[in-house]
N, C-alpha and C positions, 0 to 999 in steps of 0.2 A: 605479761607474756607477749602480747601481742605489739609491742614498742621494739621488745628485744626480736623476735621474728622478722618483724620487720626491715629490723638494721642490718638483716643481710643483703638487701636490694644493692644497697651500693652506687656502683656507678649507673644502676637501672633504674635511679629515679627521678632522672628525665623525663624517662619514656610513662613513668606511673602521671610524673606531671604534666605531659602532653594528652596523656589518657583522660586523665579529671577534666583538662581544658576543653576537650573535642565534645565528652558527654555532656558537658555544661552547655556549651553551643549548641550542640543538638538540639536537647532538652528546650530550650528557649528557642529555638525555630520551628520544633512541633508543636508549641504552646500555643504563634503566634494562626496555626493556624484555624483554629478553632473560632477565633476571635475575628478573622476574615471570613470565615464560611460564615460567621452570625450576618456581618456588614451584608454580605452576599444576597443572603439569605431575603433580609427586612427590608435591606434598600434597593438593591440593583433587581430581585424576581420582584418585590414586592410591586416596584416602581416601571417595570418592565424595562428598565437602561440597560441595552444591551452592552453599551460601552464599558459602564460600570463593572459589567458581569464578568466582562471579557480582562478588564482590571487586575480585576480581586484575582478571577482563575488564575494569572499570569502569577501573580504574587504569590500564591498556595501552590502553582509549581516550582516559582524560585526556593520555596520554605521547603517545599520534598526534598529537592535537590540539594541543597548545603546540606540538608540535614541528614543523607545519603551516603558523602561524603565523607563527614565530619563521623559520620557513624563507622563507616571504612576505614579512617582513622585510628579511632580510639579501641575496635578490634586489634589492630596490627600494633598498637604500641603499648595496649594491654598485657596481648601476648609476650613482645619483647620483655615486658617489667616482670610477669610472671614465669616466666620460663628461668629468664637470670637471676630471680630471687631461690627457685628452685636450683640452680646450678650452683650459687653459691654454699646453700644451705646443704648440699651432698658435699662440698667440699671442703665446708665449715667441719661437718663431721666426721668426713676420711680423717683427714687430718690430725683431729682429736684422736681419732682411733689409732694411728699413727705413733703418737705419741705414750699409748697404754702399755700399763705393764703387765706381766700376766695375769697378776693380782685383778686387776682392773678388765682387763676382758673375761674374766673368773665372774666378774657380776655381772654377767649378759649372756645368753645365750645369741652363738653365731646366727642362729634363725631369726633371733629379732634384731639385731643389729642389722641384717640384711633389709629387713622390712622397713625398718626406722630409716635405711638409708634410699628404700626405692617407693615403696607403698605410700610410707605417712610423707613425705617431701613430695611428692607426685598430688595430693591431697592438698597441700599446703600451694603449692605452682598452680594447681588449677582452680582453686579457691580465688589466687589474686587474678588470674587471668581470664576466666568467667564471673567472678562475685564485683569486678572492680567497675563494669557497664550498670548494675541494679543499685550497689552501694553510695555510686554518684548520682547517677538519675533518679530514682527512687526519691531521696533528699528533694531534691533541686523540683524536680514533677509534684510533688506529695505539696509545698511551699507556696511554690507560684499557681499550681496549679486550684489551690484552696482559695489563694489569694482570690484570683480572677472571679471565682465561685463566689464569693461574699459580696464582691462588687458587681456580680451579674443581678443577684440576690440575695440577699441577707438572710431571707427569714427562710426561706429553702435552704440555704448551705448549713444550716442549724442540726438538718438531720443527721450531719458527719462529727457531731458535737455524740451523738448515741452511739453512733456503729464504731468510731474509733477504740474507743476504752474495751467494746465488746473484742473488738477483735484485739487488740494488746493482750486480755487475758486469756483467751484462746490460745494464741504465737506463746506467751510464756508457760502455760501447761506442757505446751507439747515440748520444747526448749528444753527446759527442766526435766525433763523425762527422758528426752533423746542420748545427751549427751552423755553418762555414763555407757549407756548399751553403744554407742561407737567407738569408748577405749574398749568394749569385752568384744568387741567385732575386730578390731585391729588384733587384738591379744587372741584370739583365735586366726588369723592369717598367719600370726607367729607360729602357731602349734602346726598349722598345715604347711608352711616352709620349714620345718624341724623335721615332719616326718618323711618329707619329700628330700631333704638334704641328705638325712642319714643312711636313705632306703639308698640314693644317687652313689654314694659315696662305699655303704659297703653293698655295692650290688654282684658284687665277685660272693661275698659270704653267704647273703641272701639265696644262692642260684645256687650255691654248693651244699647248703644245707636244707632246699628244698621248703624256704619257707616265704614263698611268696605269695601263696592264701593269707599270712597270716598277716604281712603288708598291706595287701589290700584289703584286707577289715581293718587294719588300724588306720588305713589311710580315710576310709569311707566314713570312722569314728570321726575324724581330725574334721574332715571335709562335709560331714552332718551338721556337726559341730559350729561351724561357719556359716552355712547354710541357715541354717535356726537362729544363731546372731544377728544375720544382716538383714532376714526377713523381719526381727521383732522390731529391728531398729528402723529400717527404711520404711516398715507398715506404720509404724508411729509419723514420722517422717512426712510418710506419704498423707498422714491428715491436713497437715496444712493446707492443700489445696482444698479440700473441700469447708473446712473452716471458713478460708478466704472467698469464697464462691457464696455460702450462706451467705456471709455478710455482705457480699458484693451484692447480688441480686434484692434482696433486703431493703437495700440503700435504695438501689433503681427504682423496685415497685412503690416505698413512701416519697420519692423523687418525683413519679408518675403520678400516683394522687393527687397529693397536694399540689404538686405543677398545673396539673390539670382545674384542680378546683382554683388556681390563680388566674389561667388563661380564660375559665367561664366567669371570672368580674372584671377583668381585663385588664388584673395588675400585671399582666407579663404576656409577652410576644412569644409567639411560635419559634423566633430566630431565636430569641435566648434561651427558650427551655432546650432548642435543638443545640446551641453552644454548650448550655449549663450539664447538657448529658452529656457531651463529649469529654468536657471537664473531670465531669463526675465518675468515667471509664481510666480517665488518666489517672485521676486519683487511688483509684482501688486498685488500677493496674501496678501503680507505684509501690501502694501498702502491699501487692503481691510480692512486688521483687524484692523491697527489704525483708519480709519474712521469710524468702527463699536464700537471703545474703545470711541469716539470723541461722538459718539451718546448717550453712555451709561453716561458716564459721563457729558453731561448732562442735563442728565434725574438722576442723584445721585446728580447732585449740586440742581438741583431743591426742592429736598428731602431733602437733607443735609441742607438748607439755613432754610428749617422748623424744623426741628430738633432743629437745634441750635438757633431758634428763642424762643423755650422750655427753653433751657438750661441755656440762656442770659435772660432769664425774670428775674429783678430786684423784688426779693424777699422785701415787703416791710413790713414785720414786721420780725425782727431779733433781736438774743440776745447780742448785740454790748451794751448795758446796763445793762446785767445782771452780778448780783451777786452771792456769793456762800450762800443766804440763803432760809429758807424755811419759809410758810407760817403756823400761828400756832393755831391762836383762830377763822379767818375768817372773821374781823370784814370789814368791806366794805364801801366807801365812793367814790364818782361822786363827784366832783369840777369843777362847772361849763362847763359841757361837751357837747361839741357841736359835732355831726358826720353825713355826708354825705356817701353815698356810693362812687360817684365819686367828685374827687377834682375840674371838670368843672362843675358839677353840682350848678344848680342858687339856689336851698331851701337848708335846711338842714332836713333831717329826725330826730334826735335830737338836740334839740333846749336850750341852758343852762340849764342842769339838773345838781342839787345840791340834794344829798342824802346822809342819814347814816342809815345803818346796823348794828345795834348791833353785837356783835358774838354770837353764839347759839338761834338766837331771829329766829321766822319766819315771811317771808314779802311775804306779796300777791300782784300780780299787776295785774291789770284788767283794762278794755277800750275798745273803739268798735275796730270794727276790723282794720290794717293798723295804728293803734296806735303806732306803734314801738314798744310792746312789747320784743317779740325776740330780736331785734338789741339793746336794752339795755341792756341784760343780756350776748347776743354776747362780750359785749366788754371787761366783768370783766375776763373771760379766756383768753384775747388778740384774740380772731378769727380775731377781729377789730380791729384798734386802731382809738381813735378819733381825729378830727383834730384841737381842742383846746378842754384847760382843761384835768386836769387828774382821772383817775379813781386809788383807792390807797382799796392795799387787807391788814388790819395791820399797815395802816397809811402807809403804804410804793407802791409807782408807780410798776404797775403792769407792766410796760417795765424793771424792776429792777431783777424782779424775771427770772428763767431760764425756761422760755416755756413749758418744761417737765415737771419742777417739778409744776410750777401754774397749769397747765392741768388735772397732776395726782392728786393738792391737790381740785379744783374743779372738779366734775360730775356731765355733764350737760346731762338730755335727753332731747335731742332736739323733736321739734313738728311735723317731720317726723320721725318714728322709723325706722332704718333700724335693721335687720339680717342678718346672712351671710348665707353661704353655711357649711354647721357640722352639727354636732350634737347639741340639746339643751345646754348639759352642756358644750361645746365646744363655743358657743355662751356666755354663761353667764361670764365665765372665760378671756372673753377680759374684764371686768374687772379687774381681777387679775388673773395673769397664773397662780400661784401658792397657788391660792386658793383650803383649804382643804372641803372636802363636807359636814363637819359641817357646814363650814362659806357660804358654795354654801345652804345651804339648809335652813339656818339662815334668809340669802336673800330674799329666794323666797318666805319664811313664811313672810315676813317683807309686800313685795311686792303683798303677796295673791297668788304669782305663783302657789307656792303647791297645791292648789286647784285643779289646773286643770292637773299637771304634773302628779300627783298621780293617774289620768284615762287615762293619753297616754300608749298604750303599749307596748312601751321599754323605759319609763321614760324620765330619763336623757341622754337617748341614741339614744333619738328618731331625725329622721333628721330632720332638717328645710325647708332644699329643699331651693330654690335660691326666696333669699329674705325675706324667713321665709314665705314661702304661706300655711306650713300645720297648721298655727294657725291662729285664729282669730284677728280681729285689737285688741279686750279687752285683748287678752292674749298677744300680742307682746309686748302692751305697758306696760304690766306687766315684762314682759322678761327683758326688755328693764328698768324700773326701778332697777330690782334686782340686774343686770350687774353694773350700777351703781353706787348701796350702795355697792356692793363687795370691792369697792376703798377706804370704810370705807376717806371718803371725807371730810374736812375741812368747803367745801362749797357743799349746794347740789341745785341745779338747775334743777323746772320740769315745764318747757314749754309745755305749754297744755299738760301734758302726759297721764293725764286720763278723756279725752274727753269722749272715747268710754268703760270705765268703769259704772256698775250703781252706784248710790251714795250712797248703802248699802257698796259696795264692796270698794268705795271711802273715806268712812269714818273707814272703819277699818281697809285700808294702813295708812292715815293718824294718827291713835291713835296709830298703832304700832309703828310708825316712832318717832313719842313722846316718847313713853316710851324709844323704843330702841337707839334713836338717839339724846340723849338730847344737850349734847354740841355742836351739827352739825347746821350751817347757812344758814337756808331753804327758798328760795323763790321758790316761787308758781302762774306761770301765770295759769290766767283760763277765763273762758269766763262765767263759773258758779258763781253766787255769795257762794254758799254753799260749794265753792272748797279752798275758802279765806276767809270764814266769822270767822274762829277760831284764823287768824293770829293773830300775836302780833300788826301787822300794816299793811293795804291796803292800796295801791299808785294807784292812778286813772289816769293813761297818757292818755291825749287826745289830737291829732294831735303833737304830740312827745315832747309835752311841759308835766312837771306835773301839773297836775289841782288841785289835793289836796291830803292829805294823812292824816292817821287816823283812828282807832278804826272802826267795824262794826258799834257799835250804835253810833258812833259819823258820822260818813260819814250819815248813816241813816235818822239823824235829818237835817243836813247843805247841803248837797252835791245832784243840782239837778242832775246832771249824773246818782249819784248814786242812787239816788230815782229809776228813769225813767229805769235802768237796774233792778234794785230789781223788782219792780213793774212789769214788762214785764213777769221775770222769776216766780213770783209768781203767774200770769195771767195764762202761761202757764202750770205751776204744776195743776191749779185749773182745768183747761180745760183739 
């Protein structure tokens, strides 16, 4: 895991290798002075040479100083390695997510793809950018610095033969222990980004229906919940210091002993037990920062394992079939298409449907609600694909075509409109970026937009605000139609779009769409019968089967569904 994380640094591992360079020089210039304070120490006070004295000092400031430096360094290009490792690794997995089908963002919750993409990547950047100064020194200090220790004295360095093993098993209890409760710490920041997402998102409903007590207990669950996680985990966590401490101080006092009872037979100088200590602070200080690298890491594998559970998601509609061609008249046909959402699931939401589409003709589909409406028309863009039978755009399998180009030559507005954060005409042009404001304005006239664009006060210039909240549902879903004709589309696709339109304003998108869109292949879900009663043909899906299809006054006379919905919606006109 950690090979694969890693390989997103990239062109940042430069800088990781300038980082290891600097810590290594460091490292080896605070060694050297330890080993001059002894010289100092024995020869230059002992000997009273002031010259000597004056030496050695000069030396042990040169050693500060590069190794000052060199530490300035290996901060600044640490950073750069981690920060770009983290940069790639969020755009490793935009990307990825980019590429998903709905199917595929169907196994994640938005709350933790959020997290996965800011929390655990934040984790992982700041692991290499603070773990990368202890994971090199630590090493390098722990080595030389033992070395020096065995040469100072042997039979003294021996006590680092005890406390090592002591503390290795110490670092791995707590290790083993830790690292699950920081995947159930991460997976509770998910629960509290879910509940704070949803609360964000319907806070119109929230405030209308007067239940924002019941938010803030669910929130304070979510957010206890996290609290109680990250205390079990970091209190665990947080043993390792004191671990490290017992055994530190440990070492010192049998260091002092026995040092001691060496200097009363006079196998050893006051300068090298004062060296052999300094050594022996390097040492433990070393074994601190590797078990603080040992913590972090992981608490980044935990992070990293979700990350790359992102990345490894098996994309299940791809263009391993496609061709180099394009889609031309629109003409459309279902051959016996069966589709579930999940492949364990026991029904099927579509159930053998057999259909033709003319090219340029318009088809309306209607049915109670939960009809599969949507999830039929899902499938001719590929959103879906189904799990028997084919759907064919031109007589040709829409797995044939190249995703881009099927997508750009279908526009579909979907039965949720969204808008972004822009401007109006910044919004409409995800249609086409490079659309001229003739063709923006062709649109909107198409779609009825102008109506109401021509009373905002900076027009096409006016913001949206996040979500499109400064317009009405009737005007979005007009927005939201115009962006779509922008694509000048092969096939046009309007999922309930103009529910919250009146049918004045409904019938004269519709007649403009006729004149202006004649060769274009229009289906039309509605829940209205007067939204589809002009079509060329009405398909009546009921329980994801088709029930019947045909003419308004033919469904009219035959078709009890179609009675029974006519008749309700005329009931209602009347009342």
């Amino acid at each position: 895991m950690l090979r694969r994380l890693f390989s997103y640094m990239h062109q940042y591992k430069k800088y990781a290798c300038l980082a290891l360079l600097c810590i290594t020089a460091e490292a080896v210039f605070e060694l050297l002075v330890p080993l001059i304070m002894a010289d100092l120490v024995d020869v230059g006070v002992a000997s009273g040479n002031r010259e000597y004295i004056y030496m050695k000092g000069l030396q042990m400031a040169v050693c500060a100083a590069a190794a000052l430096v060199l530490g300035i360094g290996s901060a600044r290009f640490s950073a750069l390695a981690g920060q770009g490792m983290g940069a790639e690794l969020r755009k490793a997995e935009y990307e990825k997510l980019q590429a998903y089908s709905f199917s595929n963002i169907d196994h994640f919750r938005v709350s933790s793809l959020i997290t996965r993409l800011t929390s655990d990547v934040t984790n992982i950047q700041n692991s290499v950018s603070t773990g990368m100064r202890p994971f090199c020194r630590g090493p390098v200090m722990l080595v030389a610095a033992t070395g020096v220790a065995f040469s100072i004295n042997g039979r003294l360095a021996v006590i680092f033969l005890v406390a090592l093993p002591v503390l290795g098993v110490l670092l791995f209890l707590i290790v083993s222990r830790v690292r699950p409760m920081y995947s159930r710490m991460q997976g509770a920041i998910d629960s509290v980004n879910r509940i704070v997402q949803e609360n964000l998102t319907a806070v119109r409903v929230v405030k209308a229906c007067v239940r924002g007590d019941y938010e803030i207990a669910k929130f304070e669950a979510g957010n206890e919940n996290l609290k109680q996680q990250s205390q079990t985990a970091f209190c665990l966590a947080a043993l390792n210091m004191p671990a490290m401490q017992f055994v530190m101080y440990g070492t010192i006092l049998g260091i002092l002993w026995f040092g001691g009872q060496l200097l009363q037979t006079g196998n050893m100088q006051v300068g090298e037990l004062t060296g052999f200590l300094s050594y022996v602070l390097q040492i433990l200080n070393s074994l601190m920062m590797i078990s603080n690298v040992f913590l972090m890491m992981t608490r980044s594998l935990a992070s990293g394992s979700r990350i790359l559970e992102v990345i490894d998601e098996k994309i299940d509609l791809t263009d391993e079939k496609a061709r180099d061609i394009q889609v031309q008249s629109g003409e459309i046909t279902f051959d016996h298409v069966w589709f579930k959402y999940k492949d364990e699931a026991k029904e099927y939401v579509l159930s053998d449907i057999s259909l033709h589409i003319s090219a340029g003709k318009t088809v309306g589909i209607i049915g109670q609600t939960g009809a599969a409406k949507t999830t039929l028309v899902q499938l001719i863009p590929r959103l879906y694909d189904p799990q028997k039978g084919t759907v064919r755009v031109d007589g040709i399998p829409v797995q044939e075509y190249p995703m881009e180009h099927l997508r750009d030559a279908i526009a579909v507005v979907l039965q949720k409109n969204t808008l972004f954060s822009g401007t109006l005409l910044e919004n409409l042009r995800w249609g086409k970026e490079d659309a001229s404001m003739e063709e923006v304005r062709e649109a909107c006239w198409i779609a009825c937009a102008d109506e109401f664009i021509e009373r905002l006060a900076n027009g096409y210039d006016t913001e949206m605000g996040q979500g499109g909240v400064h317009v009405s549902g009737g005007q979005k879903q007009r927005l939201c139609i115009a962006r779509a004709l922008l694509k000048r589309p092969k096939v046009l696709i309007l999922d309930d779009s103009t529910s919250a339109v009146d049918t004045a304003t409904e019938g004269k998108i519709r007649k403009r769409m006729e004149e202006s869109l004649p060769g274009v292949t229009k289906i039309v879900i509605a829940q209205r019968i007067s939204s589809v009663r002009h079509a060329d043909q009405i398909i009546i899906l009921d329980d994801g089967k088709i029930h019947d299809a045909g003419t308004h006054e033919e469904l009219l006379l035959r078709n009890e569904i179609y009675q029974q919905i006519y008749e309700s919606q005329k009931e209602g006109a009347e009342l």
